[in-house]
C-alpha positions in Angstrom: -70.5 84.1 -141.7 -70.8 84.2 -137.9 -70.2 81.0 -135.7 -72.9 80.6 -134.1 -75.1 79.7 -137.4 -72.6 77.4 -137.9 -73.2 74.5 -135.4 -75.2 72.0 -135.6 -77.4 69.8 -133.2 -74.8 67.1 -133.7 -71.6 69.3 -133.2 -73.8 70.9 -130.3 -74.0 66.4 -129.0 -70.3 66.1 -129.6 -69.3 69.1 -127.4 -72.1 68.2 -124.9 -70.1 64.6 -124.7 -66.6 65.7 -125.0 -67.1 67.6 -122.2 -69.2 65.0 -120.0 -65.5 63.0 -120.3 -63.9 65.9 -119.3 -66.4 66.5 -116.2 -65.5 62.4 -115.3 -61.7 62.3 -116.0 -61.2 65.4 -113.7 -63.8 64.7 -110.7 -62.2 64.3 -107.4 -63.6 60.9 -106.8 -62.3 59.3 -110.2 -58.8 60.8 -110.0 -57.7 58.1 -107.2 -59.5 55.2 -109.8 -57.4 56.8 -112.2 -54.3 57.0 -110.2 -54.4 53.3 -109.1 -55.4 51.9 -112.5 -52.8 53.7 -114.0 -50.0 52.6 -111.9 -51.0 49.4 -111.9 -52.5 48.7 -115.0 -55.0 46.2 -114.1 -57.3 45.9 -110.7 -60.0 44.2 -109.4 -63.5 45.7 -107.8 -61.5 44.6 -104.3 -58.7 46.2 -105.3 -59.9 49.7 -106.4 -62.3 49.4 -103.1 -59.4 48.8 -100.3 -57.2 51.4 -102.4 -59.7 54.3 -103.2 -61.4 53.7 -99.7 -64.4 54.7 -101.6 -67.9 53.5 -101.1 -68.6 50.4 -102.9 -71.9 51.9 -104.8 -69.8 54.9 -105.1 -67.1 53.1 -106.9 -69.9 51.5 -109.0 -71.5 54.6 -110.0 -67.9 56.2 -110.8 -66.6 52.7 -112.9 -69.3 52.9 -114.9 -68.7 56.5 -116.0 -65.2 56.1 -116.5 -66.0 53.1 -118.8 -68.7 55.2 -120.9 -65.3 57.4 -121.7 -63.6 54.4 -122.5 -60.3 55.0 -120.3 -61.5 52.2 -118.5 -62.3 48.5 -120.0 -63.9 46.2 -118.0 -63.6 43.0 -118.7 -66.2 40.2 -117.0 -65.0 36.5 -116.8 -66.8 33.6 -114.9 -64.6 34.4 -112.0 -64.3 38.3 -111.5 -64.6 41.2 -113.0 -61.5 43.7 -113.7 -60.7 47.1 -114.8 -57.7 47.9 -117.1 -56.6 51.5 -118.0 -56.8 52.2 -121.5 -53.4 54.2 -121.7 -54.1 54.9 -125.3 -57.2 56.5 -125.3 -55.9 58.7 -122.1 -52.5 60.0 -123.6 -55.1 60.6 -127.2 -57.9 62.9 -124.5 -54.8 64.4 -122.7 -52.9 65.8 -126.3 -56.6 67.0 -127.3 -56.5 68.9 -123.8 -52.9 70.1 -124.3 -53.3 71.2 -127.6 -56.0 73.9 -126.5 
């Protein structure tokens, strides 16, 4: 049996998405969001704005990516909004990465 019969449109979904967090985790503009969070767990929109001296719609756009692969939380109270790196999930895409 050849591979190619053997994929379906929801394994075809899966890869599409896999790689979609792959394409986001490794972009040059969410590495320093990465790098930040990372080292400091936690931060602010402020924070990740003065420290990634990226635009602010920018850093929007690039937030909400990272949160749609889920190695960033956000987390919305009455008085701010922050951003906590889900170490977890990261070290769980990074073995996947490794192993291949």
């Amino acid at each position: 049996m050849n591979a190619w019969n053997t994929i379906t449109r929801t394994s075809l979904t899966k890869l599409d998405r896999a790689l979609g967090v792959l394409e986001t985790l490794s972009d040059e503009l969410t590495i320093p969001i990465l790098t930040y969070l990372k080292l400091n767990r936690s931060a602010s929109l402020l924070d990740l704005t003065v420290h990634t001296r990226l635009d602010s719609d920018l850093l929007d756009e690039r937030l909400e990516l990272l949160c749609s692969t889920k190695v960033i939380r956000q987390v919305t109270t009455v008085y701010e909004t922050k951003y906590y790196f889900n170490t977890e999930r990261y070290n769980r895409i990074a073995a996947l990465v490794q192993h291949f």
